[in-house]
C-alpha positions in Angstrom: 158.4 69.3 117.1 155.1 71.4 116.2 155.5 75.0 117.7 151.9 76.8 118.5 151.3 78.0 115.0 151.7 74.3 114.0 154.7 74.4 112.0 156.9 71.8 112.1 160.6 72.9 114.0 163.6 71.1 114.3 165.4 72.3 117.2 169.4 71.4 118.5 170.3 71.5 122.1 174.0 71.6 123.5 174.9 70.9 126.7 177.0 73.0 128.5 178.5 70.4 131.1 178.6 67.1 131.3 175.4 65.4 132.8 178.3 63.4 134.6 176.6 60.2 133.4 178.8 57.1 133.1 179.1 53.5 131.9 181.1 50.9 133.7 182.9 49.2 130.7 184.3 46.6 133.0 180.6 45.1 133.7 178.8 46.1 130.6 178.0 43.4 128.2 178.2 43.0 124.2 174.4 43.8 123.4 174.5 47.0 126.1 177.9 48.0 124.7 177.0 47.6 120.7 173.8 50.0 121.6 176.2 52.4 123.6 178.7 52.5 120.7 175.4 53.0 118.0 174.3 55.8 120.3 177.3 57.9 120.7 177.9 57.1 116.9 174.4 58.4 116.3 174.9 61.1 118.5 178.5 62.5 116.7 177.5 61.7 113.4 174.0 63.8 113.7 175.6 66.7 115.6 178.3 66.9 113.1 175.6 67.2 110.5 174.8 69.9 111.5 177.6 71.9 111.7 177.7 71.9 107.1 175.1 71.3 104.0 174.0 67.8 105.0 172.8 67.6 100.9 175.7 69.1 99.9 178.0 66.8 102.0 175.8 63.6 100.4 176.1 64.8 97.2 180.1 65.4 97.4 180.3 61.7 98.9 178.1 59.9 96.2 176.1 56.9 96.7 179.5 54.3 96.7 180.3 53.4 99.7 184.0 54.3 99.5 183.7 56.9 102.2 182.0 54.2 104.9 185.1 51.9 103.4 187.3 54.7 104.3 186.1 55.3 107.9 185.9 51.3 108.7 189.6 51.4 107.5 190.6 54.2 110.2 188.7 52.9 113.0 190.5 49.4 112.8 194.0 51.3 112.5 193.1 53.9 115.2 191.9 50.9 117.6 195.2 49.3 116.7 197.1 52.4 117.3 195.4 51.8 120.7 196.1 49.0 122.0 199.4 49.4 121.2 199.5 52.8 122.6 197.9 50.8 125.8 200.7 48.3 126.2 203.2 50.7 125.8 201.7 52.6 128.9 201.2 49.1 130.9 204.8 48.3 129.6 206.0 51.5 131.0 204.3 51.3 134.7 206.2 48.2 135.4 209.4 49.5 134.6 
């Protein structure tokens, strides 16, 4: 964004409640949900950058791509972890 002397500004916004926005996951299909899961990535990923030296993060990481390797890794064991801790809690309703 250009301010009024024409310089060129980045600016970052935080919300300070939720916009109480929501997605109905039992009707939303693959396409919708792939761009939903894209934008909150985007969204986490680029507030998170933020918060450190984004060149100095990319420069400790490298240009392999261990560190996405890394992350694909957890997110299949945290899902997992999931859906078991799911059933557990389905398991435990019917008792």
């Amino acid at each position: 964004m250009k301010s009024k002397d024409g310089r060129k500004r980045s600016y970052y916004v935080r919300q300070l409640w939720d916009g109480k926005a929501s997605i109905d996951l039992e009707e939303i299909d693959a396409d919708s949900l792939q761009a939903l899961g894209s934008a909150c990535g985007w969204t986490l990923a680029h507030a998170h950058a933020r918060t450190g030296d984004r060149f100095a993060i990319a420069g400790y990481l490298g240009k392999s791509d261990a560190f996405d390797r890394a992350v694909a890794r957890f997110a299949r064991a945290y899902a997992d972890q999931n859906d078991a801790d799911y059933r557990t809690f389905l398991e435990t309703l019917s008792l």
